[in-house]
C-alpha positions as CSV (number, residue, x, y, z in Angstrom):
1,X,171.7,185.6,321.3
2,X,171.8,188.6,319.4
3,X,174.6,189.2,316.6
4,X,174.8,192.5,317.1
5,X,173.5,193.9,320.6
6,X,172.4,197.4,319.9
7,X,170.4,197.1,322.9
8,X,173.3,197.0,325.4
9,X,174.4,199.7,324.1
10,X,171.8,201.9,324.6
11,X,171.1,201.1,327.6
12,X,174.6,202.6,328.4
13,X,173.7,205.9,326.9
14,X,170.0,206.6,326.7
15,X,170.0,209.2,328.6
16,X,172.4,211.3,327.0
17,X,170.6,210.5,323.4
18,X,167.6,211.7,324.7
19,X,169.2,214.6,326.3
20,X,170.7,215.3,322.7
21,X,167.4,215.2,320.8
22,X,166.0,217.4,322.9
23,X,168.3,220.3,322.4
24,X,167.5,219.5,318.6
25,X,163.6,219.5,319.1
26,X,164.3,222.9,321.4
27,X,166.4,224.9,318.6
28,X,164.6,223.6,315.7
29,X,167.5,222.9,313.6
30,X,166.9,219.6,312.3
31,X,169.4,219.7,309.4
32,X,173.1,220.7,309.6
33,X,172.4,221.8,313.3
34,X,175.1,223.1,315.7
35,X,175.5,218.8,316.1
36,X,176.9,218.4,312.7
37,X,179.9,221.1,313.3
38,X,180.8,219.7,316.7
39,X,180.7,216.1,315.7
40,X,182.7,216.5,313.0
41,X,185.7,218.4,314.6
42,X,184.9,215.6,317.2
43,X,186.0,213.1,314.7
44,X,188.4,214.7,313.0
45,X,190.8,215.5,316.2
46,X,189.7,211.5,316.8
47,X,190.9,210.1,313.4
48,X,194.2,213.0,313.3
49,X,192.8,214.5,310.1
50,X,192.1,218.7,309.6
51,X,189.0,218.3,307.6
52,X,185.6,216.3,308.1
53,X,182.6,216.6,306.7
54,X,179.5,214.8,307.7
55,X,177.4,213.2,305.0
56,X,174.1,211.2,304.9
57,X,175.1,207.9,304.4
58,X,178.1,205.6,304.2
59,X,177.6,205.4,300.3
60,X,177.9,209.1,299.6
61,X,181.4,209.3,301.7
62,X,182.5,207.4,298.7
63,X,180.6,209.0,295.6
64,X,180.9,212.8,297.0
65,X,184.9,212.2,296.9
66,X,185.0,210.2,293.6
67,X,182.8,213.4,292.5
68,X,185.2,215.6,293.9
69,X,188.1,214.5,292.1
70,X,185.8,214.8,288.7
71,X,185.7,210.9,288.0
72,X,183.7,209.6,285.0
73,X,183.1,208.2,281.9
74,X,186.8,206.6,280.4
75,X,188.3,206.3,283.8
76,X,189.4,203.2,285.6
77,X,189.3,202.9,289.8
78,X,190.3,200.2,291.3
79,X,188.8,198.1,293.4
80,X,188.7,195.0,295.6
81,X,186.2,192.0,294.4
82,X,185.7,190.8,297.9
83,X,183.5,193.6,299.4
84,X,179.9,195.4,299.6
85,X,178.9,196.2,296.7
86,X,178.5,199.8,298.0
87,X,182.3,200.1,297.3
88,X,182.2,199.5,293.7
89,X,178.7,201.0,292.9
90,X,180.1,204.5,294.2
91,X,182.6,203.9,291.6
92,X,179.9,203.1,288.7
93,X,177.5,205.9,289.6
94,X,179.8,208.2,288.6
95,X,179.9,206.6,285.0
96,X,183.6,205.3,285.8
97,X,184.6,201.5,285.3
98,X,184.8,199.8,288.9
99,X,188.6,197.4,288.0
100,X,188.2,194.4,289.9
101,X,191.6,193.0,292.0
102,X,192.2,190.1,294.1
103,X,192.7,189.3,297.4
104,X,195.3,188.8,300.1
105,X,194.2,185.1,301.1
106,X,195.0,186.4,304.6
107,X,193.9,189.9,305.2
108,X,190.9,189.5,302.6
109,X,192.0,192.8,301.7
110,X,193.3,193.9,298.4
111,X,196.3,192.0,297.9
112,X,199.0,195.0,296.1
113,X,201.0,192.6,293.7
114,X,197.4,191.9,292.0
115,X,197.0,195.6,291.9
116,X,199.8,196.7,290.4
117,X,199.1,193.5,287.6
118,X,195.5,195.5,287.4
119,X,197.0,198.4,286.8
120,X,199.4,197.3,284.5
121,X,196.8,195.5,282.4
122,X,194.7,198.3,282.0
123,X,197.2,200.3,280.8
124,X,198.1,198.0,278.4
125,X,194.9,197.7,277.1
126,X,194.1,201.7,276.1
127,X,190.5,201.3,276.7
128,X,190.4,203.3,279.9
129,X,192.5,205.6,282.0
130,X,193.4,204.4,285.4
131,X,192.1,207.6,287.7
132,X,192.4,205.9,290.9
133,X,192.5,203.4,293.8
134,X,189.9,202.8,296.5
135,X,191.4,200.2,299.0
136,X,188.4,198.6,301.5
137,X,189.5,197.7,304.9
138,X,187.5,194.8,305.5
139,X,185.4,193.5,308.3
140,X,187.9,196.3,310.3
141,X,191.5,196.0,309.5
142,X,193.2,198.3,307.3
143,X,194.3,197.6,303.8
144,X,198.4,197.7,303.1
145,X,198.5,201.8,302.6
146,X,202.2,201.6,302.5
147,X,202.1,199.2,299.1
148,X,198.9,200.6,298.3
149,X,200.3,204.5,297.9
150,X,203.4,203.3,296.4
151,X,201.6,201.8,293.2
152,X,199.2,204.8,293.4
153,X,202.4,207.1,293.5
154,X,203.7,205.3,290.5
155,X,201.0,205.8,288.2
156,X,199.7,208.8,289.3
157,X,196.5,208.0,291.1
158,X,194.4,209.3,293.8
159,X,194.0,207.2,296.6
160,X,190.2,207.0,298.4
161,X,190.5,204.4,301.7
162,X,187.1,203.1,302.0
163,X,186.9,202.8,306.0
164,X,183.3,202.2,306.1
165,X,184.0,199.0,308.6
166,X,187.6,200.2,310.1
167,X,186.7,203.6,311.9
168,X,188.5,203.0,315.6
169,X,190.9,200.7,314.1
170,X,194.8,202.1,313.5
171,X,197.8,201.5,311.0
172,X,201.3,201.7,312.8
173,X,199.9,204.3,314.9
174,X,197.6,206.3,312.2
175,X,193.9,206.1,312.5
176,X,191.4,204.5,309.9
177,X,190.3,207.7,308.2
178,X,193.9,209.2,308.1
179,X,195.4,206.4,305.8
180,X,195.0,208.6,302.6
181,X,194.6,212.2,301.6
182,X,190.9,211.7,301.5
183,X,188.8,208.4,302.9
184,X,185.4,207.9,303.7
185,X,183.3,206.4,307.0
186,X,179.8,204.5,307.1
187,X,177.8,205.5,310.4
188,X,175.0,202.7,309.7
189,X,173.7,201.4,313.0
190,X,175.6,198.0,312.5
191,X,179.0,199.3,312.1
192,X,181.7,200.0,315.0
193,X,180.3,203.5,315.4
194,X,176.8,203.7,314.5
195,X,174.0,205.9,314.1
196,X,170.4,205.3,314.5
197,X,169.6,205.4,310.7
198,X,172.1,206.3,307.9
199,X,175.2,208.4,308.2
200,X,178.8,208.8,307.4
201,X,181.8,211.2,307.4
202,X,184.7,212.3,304.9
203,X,187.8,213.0,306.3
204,X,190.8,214.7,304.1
205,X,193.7,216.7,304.6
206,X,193.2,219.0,301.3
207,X,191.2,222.3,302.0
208,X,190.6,222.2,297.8
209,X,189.3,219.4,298.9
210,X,187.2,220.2,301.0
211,X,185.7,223.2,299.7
212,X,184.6,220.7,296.3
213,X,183.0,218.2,299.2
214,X,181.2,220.9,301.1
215,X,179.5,222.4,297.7
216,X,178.8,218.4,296.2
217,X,176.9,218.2,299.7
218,X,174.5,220.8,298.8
219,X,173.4,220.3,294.6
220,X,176.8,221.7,294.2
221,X,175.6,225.7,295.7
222,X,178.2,228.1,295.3
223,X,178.3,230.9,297.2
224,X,174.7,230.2,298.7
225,X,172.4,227.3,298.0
226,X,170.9,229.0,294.9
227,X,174.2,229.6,293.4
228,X,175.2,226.3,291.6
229,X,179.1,226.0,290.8
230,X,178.8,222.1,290.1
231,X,176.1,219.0,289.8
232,X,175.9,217.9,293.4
233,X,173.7,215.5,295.9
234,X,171.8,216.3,298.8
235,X,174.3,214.7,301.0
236,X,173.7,216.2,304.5
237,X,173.7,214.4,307.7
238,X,170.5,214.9,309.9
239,X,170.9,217.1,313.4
240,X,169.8,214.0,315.3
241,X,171.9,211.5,314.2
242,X,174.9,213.8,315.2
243,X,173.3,213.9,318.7
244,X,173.6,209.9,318.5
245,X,176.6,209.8,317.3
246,X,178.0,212.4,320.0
247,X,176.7,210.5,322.2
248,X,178.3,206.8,321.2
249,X,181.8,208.6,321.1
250,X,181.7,209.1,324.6
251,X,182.1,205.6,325.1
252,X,183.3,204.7,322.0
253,X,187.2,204.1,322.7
254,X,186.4,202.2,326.0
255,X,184.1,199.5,323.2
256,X,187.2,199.2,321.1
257,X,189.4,198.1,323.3
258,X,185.7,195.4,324.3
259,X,186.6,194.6,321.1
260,X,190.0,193.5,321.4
261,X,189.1,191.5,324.1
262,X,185.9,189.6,322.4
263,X,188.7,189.4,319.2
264,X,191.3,187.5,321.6
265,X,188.9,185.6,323.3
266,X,187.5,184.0,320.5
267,X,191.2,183.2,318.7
268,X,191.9,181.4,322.0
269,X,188.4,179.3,321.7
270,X,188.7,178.7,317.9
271,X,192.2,177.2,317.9
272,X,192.5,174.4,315.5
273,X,188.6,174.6,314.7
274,X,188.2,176.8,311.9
275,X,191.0,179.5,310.2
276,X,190.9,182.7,312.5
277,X,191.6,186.1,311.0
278,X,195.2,187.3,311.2
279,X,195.7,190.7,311.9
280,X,199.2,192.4,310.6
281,X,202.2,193.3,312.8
282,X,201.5,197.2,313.5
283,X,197.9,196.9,312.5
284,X,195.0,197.3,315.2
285,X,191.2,196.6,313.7
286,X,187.9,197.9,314.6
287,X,186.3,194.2,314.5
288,X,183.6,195.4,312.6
289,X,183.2,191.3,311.9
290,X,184.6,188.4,313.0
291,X,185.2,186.2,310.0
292,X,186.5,183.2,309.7
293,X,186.9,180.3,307.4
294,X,185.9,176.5,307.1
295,X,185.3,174.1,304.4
296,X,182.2,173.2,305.4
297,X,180.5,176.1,306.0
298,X,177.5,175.3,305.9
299,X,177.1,172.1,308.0
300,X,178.8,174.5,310.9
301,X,176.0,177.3,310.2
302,X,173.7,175.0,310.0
303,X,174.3,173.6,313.3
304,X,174.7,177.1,314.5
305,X,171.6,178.0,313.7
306,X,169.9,175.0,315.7
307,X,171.8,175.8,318.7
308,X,170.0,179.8,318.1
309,X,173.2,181.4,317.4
310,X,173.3,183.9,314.2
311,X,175.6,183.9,311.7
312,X,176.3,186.3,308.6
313,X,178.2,185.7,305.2
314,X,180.1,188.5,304.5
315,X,180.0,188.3,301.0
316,X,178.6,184.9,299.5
317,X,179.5,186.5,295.7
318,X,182.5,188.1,294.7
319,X,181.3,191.5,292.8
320,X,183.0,190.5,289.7
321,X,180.4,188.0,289.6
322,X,177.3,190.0,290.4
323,X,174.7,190.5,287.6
324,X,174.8,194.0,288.1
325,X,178.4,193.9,286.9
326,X,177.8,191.2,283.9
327,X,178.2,193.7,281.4
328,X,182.1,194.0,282.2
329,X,183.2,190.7,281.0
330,X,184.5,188.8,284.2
331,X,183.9,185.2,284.7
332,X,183.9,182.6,287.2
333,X,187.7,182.1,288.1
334,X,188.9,185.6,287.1
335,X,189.7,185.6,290.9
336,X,190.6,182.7,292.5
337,X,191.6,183.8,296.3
338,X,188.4,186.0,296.4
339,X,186.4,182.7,295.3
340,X,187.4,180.2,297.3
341,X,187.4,182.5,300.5
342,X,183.3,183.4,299.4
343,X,182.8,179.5,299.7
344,X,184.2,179.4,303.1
345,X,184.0,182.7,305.0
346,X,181.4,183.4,307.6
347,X,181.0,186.0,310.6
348,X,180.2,185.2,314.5
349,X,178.5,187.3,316.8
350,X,180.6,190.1,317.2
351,X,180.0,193.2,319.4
352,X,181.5,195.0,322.7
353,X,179.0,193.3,324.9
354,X,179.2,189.5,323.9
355,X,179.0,187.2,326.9
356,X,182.4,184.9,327.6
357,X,179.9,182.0,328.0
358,X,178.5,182.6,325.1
359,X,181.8,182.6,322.9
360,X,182.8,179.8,324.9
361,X,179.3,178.1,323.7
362,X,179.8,178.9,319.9
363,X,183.5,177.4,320.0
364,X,181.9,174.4,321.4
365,X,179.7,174.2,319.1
366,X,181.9,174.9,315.8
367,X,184.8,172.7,317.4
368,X,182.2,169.8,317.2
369,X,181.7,170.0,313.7
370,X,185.1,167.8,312.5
């Protein structure tokens, strides 16, 4: 059993991918091809944004906008402690301070009461300036925008949605990717939409904006690529992931709605056997994972794992508590809902082809374990 079937997938849409790499090997244009402009006006009529621009990997469609609005030494962005690390290390290559916040014991996203008590905090303590918020919508549902944008409209932040696991998924009727005035997308094979290698997108509705991304994307060129206005990245998405991404959004709405259906199927199974996500009135997720919670973890893993059934733990330590982020101070019970849900949490097979039998067999399994 696989816990992610790529395969299935491809199968679906070889033909087309190979269809798409030979236009690229026929026009020669193997970086920020024709592919790049049409997927990204493909994605941004998808997500309802005006602006998109196609990077080379799910980490710089965080740092390229944190660059963008000039982010650095002194300032504070916020950040959920439950999450890749990805999220928060955008933040510190920038030489900003990453400010750790709780959890929503439900949602696992960042709960906004222990935001706006972040917030507050910092503030208080005059050692940096709050700059901005970056919400993560985890394992495919998004954060609380509504909350979210009224603390950052309080204090005066910027707001970056870090959508890396929630493109496809929806917020009363608003795409992942349009939740916020800029947000960024991870295109890494694994995730709802995938590429075959690294990829991701920025989506904003600011043209300013926009012009900063499009510069940052190329060593910060000007008015051509020996012209330098700013310090920049190389940031481009390759030609021939485009091709494979063109391809997967062909199909891509009909595996959401797989999705929802795999999602459902295994809240039925899972009743009373371990804690099943809950999803918000008027939200709709992506089901990038499906996470769930038990006290003994690893007795049902383990079990799991004999019966050849994969398993992930999506994340085993909070980043408060990673070494790489030792030198700010936290310590073990900083963040209690984040903690005890990093004891507990682990992810099933989750994809648009899963088998019914199979779910059935992993329910039976993990209902067993009492």
């Amino acid at each position: 059993m696989q816990f992610i079937d790529l395969a299935a997938q491809q199968k679906r849409i070889r033909a087309q991918i190979e269809a798409g790499f030979r236009k690229i090997l026929d026009h020669g244009q193997y970086i920020l091809g024709p592919e790049i402009q049409e997927i990204e006006q493909k994605l941004a009529a998808y997500v309802g944004m005006p602006h998109a621009v196609s990077v080379a990997s799910g980490t710089d469609a965080l740092l390229m906008p944190l660059m963008a609005e000039k982010t650095g030494p002194g300032d504070a962005v916020f950040v959920p402690t439950f999450t890749f690390i990805a999220s928060a290390g955008a933040v510190a290559l920038t030489g900003a301070t990453p400010v750790f916040v709780d959890i929503d014991p439900e949602t696992f996203n960042i709960d906004p009461a222990s935001l706006e008590k972040a917030v507050q905090k910092t503030i208080a303590a005059k050692k940096l300036t709050p700059r901005g918020i970056m919400p993560v919508d985890l394992f495919g549902q998004p954060a609380d925008y509504k909350a979210i944008q009224a603390i950052a409209d309080k204090h005066r932040l910027f707001v970056l949605e870090d959508a890396a696991q929630s493109f496809g998924s929806s917020q009363e009727g608003r795409k992942a990717g349009a939740l916020a005035r800029v947000a960024g997308t991870s295109f890494f094979p694994a995730k709802p939409l995938g590429c075959y290698g690294d990829g991701g997108m920025i989506f904003t509705s600011d043209k300013d904006t926009l012009e900063r991304l499009l510069s940052i994307r190329v060593h910060g060129q000007g008015a051509d690529k020996y012209t330098n206005v700013r310090v920049g990245i190389n940031g481009r998405m390759d030609s021939l992931q485009a091709a494979v991404l063109l391809a997967k959004m062909e199909i891509f709405p009909e595996e959401i709605g797989m999705r929802q259906e795999a999602a459902a199927r295994y809240d039925q199974l899972l009743v009373g056997a371990v804690k099943t996500p809950r999803i918000l009135p008027g939200n709709v997720s992506a089901w990038a994972q499906y996470s769930v919670l038990h006290p003994r973890r690893d007795e049902v893993i383990r079990r799991l794992r004999e019966n050849g059934i994969p398993t992930a733990i999506y994340y085993p330590i909070p980043l408060h508590l990673q070494e790489a982020f030792s030198h700010l101070g936290y310590r073990e019970g900083d963040f209690p809902v984040a903690e005890r849900i990093a004891g507990e949490i682990f992810s099933l097979p989750m994809h648009p082809y899963i088998e019914k039998a199979d779910q059935e067999r992993i329910a039976a399994i993990i209902s067993s374990c009492k």
